[in-house]
N, C-alpha and C positions, 0 to 999 in steps of 0.2 A: 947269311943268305945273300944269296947276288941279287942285287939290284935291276930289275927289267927297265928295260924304254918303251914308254908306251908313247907311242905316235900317235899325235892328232894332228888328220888333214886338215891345210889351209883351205877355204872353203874357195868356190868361183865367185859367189857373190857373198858380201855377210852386213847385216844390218846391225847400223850403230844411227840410236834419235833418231829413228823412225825414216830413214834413210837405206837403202840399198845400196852399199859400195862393190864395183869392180872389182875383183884381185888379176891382173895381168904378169903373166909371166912373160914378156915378151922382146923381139930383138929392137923396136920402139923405143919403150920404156928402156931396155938394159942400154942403149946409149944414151939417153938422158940421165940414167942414175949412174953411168962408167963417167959422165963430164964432170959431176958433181964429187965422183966421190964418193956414195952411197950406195945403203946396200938395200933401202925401200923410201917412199915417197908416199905422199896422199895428196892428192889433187880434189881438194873438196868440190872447186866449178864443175868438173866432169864427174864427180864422184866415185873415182877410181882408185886403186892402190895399189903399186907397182914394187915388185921385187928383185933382183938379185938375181937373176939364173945361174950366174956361175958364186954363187954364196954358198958355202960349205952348209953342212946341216946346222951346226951351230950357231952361223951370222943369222943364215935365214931365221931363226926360230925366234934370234935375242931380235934381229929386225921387225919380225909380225908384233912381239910384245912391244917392241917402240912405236910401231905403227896404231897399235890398236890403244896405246895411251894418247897418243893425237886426236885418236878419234873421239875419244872419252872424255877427256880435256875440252874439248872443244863444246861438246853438250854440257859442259858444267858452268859453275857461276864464277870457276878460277882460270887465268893466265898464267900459264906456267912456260918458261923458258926451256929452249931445247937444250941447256945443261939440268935442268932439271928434269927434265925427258928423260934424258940420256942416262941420270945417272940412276931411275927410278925403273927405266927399260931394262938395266943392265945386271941390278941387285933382282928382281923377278926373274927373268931370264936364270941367273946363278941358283934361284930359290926350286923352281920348275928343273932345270937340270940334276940336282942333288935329289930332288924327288922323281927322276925318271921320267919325266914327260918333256917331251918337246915336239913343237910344230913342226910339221914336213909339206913340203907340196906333195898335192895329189896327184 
């Protein structure tokens, strides 16, 4: 049986700890995160989250799971380092693709 992909929109706004963040897809952010490097960011002072516009579907997707373990992290009682981010972003990311889903911008 072929494996479908099932797309789930990045939302405009998405609530993590009772907070309302941002998602910007935009030429702002895409030079802040082109200086840095990266392919999403969370600015918790403005409560925003910024991504990648030119991130292939696959950055984008494994990026929103990295993004959205920041945000998760951060309502918790643990400090976890961005190699531990990264490497936790990246095995979910691998686990959601083998199962067909991944995040897309709307």
């Amino acid at each position: 049986m072929k494996n479908r992909l099932i797309e789930i929109p990045i939302p405009e706004t998405i609530k993590i700890g009772g907070l309302d963040y941002r998602v910007r897809f935009d030429a702002e952010s895409q030079k802040e995160l082109k200086y840095d490097s990266r392919w999403g960011c969370v600015v918790h002072s403005k409560q925003e989250i910024s991504f990648d516009i030119d991130a292939s579907p696959q950055r984008l997707s494994e990026a929103f799971i990295h993004e959205m373990l920041h945000l998760a992290e951060r309502n918790s009682e643990e400090d976890l380092d961005e190699k531990i981010i990264g490497r936790l972003g990246r095995g979910l990311h691998q686990i959601m693709e083998q199962l067909g889903i991944r995040f897309v911008r709307c």
